[in-house]
C-alpha positions as CSV (number, residue, x, y, z in Angstrom):
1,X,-27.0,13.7,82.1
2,X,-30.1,15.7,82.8
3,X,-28.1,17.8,85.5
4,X,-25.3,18.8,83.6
5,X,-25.1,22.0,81.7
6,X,-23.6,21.9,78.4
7,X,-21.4,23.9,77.2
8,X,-23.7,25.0,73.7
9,X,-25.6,26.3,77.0
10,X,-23.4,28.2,79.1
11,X,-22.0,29.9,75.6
12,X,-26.0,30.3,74.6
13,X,-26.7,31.9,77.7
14,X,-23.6,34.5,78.0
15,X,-24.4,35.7,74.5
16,X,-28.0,36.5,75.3
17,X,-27.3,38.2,78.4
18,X,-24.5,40.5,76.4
19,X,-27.5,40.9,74.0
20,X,-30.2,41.8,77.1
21,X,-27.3,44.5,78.5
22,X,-26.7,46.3,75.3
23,X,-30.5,46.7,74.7
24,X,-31.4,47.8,78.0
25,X,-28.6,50.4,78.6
26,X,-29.5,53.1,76.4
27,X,-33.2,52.6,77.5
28,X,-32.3,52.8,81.0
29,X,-30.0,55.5,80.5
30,X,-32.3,57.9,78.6
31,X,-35.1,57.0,81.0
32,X,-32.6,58.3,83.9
33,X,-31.6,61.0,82.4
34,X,-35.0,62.2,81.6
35,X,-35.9,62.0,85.2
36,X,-32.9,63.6,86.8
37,X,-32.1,66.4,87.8
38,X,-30.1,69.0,85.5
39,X,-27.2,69.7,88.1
40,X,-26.6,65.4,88.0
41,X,-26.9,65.6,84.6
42,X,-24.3,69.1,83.6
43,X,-22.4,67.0,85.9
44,X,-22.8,63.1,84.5
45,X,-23.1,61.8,87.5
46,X,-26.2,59.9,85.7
47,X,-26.3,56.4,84.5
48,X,-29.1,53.7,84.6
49,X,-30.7,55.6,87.9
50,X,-32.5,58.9,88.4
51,X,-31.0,60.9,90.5
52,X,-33.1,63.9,92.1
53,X,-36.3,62.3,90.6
54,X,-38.5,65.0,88.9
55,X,-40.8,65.3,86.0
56,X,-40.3,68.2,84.7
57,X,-39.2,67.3,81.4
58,X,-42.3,65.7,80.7
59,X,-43.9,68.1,81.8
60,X,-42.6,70.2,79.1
61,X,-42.8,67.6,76.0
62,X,-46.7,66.5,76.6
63,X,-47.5,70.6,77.2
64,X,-45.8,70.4,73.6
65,X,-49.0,70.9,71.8
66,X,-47.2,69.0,68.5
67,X,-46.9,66.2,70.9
68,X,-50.7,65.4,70.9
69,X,-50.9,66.3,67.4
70,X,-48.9,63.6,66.4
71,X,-50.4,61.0,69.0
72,X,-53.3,61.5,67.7
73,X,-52.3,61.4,63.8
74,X,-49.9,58.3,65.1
75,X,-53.1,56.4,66.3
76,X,-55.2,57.0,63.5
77,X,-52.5,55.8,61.3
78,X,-51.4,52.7,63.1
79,X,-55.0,51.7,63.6
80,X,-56.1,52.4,60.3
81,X,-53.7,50.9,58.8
82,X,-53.1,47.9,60.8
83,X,-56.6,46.9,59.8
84,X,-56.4,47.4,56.0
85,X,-53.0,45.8,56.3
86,X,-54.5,42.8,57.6
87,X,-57.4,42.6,55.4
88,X,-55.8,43.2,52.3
89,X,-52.4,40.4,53.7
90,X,-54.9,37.9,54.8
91,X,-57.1,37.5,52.0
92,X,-54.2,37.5,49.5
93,X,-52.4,35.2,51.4
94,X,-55.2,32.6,51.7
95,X,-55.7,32.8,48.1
96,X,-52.3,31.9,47.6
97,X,-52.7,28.9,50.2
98,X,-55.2,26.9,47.9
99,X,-53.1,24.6,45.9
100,X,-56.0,24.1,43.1
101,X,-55.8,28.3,42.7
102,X,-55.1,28.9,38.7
103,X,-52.0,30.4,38.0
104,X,-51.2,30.3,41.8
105,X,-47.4,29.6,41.2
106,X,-47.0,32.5,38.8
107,X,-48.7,35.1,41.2
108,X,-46.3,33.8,44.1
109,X,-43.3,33.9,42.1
110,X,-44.3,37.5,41.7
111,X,-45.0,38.8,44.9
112,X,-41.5,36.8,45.4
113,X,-39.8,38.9,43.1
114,X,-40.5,42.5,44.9
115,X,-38.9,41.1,47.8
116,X,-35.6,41.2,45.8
117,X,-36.3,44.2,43.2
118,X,-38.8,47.4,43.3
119,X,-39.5,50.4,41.4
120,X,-38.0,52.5,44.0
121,X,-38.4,55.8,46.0
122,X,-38.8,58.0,42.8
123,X,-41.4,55.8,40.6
124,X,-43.8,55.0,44.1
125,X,-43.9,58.4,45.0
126,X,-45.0,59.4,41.4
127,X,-47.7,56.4,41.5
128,X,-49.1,57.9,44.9
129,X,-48.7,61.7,43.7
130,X,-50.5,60.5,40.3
131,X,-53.6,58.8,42.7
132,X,-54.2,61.9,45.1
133,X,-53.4,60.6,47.8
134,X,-50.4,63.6,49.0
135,X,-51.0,64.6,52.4
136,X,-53.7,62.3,53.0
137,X,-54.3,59.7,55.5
138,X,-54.4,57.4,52.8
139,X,-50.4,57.7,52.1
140,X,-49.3,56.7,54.9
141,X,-51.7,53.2,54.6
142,X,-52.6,52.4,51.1
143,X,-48.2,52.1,49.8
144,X,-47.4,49.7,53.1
145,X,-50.6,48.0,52.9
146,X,-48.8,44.7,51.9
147,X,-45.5,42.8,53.6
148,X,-44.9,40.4,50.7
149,X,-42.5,38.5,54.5
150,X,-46.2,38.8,56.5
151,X,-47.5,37.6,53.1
152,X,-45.4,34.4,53.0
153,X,-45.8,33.8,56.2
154,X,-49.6,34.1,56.4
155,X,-50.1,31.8,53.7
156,X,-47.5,28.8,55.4
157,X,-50.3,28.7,58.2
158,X,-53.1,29.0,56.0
159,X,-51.5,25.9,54.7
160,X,-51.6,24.2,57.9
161,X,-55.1,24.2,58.2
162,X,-56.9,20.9,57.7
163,X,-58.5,20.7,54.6
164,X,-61.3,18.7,55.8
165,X,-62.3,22.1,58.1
166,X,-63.3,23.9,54.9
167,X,-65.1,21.0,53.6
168,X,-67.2,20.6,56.6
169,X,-67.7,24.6,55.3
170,X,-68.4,24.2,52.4
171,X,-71.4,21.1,53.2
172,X,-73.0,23.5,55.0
173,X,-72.9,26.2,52.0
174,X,-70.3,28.5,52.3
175,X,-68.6,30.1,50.1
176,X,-64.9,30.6,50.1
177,X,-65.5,34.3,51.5
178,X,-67.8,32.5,54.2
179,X,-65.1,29.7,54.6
180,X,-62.5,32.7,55.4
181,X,-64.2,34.4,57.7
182,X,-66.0,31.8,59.4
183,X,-63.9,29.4,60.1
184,X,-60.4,30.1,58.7
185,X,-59.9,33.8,60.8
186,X,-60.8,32.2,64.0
187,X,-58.9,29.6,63.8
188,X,-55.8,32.1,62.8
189,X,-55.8,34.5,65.9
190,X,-52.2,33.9,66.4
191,X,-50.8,34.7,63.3
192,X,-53.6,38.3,63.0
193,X,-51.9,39.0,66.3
194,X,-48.3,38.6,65.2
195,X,-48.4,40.3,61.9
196,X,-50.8,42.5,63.5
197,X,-47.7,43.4,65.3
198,X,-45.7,43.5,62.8
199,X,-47.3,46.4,61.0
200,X,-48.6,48.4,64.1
201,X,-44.9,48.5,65.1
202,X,-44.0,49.7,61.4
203,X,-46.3,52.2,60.9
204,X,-45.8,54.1,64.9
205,X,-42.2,53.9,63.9
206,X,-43.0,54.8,60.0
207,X,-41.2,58.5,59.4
208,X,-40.1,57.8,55.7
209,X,-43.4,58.1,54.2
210,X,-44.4,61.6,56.3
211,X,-41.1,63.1,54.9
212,X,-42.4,61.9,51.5
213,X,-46.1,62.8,51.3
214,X,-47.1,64.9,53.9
215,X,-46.4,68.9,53.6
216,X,-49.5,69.8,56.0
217,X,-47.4,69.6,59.7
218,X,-50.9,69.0,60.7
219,X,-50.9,65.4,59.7
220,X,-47.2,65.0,61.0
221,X,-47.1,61.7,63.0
222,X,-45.3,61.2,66.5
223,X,-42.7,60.0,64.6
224,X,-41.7,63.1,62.6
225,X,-42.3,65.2,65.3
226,X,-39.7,63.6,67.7
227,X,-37.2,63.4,64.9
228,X,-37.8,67.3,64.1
229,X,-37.3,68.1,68.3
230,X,-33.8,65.9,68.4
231,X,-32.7,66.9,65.5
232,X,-33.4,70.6,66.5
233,X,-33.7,70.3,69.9
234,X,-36.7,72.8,69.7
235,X,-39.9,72.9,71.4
236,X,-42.4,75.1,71.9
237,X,-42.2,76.6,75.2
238,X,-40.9,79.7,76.8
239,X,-39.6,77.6,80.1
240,X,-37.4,75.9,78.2
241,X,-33.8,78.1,78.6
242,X,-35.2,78.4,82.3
243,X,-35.1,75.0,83.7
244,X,-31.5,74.2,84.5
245,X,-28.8,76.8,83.8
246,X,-27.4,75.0,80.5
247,X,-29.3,74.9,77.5
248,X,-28.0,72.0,76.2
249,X,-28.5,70.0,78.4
250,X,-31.9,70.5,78.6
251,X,-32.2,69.9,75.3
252,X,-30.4,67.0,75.7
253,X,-33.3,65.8,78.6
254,X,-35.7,67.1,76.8
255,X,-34.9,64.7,73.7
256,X,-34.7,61.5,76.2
257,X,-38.2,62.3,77.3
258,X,-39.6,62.9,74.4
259,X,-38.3,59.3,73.0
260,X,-39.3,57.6,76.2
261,X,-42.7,59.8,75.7
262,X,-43.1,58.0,72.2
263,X,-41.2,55.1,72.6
264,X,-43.5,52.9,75.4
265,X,-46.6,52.9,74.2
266,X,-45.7,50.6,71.5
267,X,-43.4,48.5,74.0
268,X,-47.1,48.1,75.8
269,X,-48.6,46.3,72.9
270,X,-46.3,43.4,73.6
271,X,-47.2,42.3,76.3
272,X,-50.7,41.9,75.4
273,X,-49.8,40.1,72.3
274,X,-47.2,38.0,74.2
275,X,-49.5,34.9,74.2
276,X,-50.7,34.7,71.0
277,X,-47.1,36.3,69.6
278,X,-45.1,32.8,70.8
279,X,-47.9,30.9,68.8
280,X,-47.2,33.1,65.9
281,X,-43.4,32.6,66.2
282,X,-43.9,28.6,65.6
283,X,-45.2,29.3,61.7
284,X,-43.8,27.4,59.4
285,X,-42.9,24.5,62.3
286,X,-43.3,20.9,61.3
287,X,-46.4,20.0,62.8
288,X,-47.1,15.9,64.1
């Protein structure tokens, strides 16, 4: 029995690949494209392999002073607001894990509720004109600060934890703030890591709330700044009509590398995270 495959697997396993192929393609493809040559490109000759290696596309998108700009801006953002995003998740979510918590039922069923209805676009940008906080750092942390999913899901391990850990705590005098951060946060390093994730990946990829707060093009993050050079195909640099003798293609190499420029950073973080992200991924799991 144990060396036959069944057929649940062989299906299983087809699928998956199909879903590996049609992920990696357009990847590969941009990342080939952005590294060809123009004359393999005008002639698309160019699919998931450079032909007539060269850099000079990225050479031209990281000279892009708006490039660093918004690396910068991007950084400060995710980094930022990863760690308010975690502070403010994790403490609300272990409050919400203590079963003798007054009123704990009605504040879940509440936080439940946004996950089905909000105020909406108009109403939260009103709420974040009304505080001050238009083109600020702050609006791009403070209104995503909270997943009521990462909630959830950072209170179901919270759960987990033996009780009789945060009585041994709470012998030795700690308060419930001690108890947290003391012995419930390092005990939780795989679930910080994975929602950790979870909002660094949201707020590098985040372009709805620069379009909606931010005026200054100084605070632009990467983000905004890509979507500005594909949708225009601009940037800033006289070489640009000279390299190669169609324009748009250029443009069109210049758009791959600038997504490829902004794109694998992030994919970086994973790998990183990959240990304590499979950990993570077993939340909620019935535990013996």
């Amino acid at each position: 029995m144990r060396g036959k495959i069944g057929l649940f697997t062989v299906v299983n396993t087809i699928v998956l690949l199909l879903v590996v192929v049609a992920t990696l393609y357009p990847f590969l493809h941009m990342l080939a494209v952005s590294l060809s040559k123009d004359i393999y490109v005008m002639k698309g000759q160019v699919s998931i392999i450079p032909k007539g290696f060269n850099l000079d596309m990225y050479k031209l998108v990281l000279n892009d002073p708006r490039i660093a700009t918004g690396y910068k801006n991007t950084l400060i953002y995710v980094v930022l607001g990863t760690a308010v995003a975690l502070l403010v998740t994790s403490l609300g979510a272990y409050a919400l894990s203590k079963k003798d918590m007054m009123l704990r039922k009605t504040f879940t069923l509440m936080i439940v509720f946004t996950m089905f209805f909000s105020g909406g676009m108009i109403p939260t940008f009103l709420v974040v004109k009304g505080m001050g906080l238009m083109d600020t750092v702050w609006a791009m942390v403070l209104p995503g600060a909270v997943s009521t999913w990462n909630l959830l899901i950072m209170r179901t391990f919270f759960m987990g934890i033996p009780v009789e850990v945060e009585e041994s705590g709470k012998i030795d005098g700690l308060t419930d703030i001690g108890i947290f951060f003391r012995i419930v946060a390092p005990l939780s390093k795989a679930v910080f890591a994975t929602i950790g994730l979870f909002y660094a990946v949201a707020l590098w990829n985040n372009f709805y709330y620069p379009l909606l707060y931010l005026r200054d093009q100084d605070l632009f993050p990467l983000q905004v700044i890509l979507r500005n050079i594909v949708l225009a195909g601009q940037i800033t640099s006289g070489d640009v009509t000279s390299v190669g003798g169609d324009n748009l293609i250029v443009e069109e190499s210049l758009k791959f590398a600038t997504i490829m420029v902004s794109t694998i950073p992030i994919l970086l973080a994973y790998p990183m995270l990959q240990k304590h992200f499979v950990k993570g991924a077993l939340i909620g799991a019935v535990k013996g």
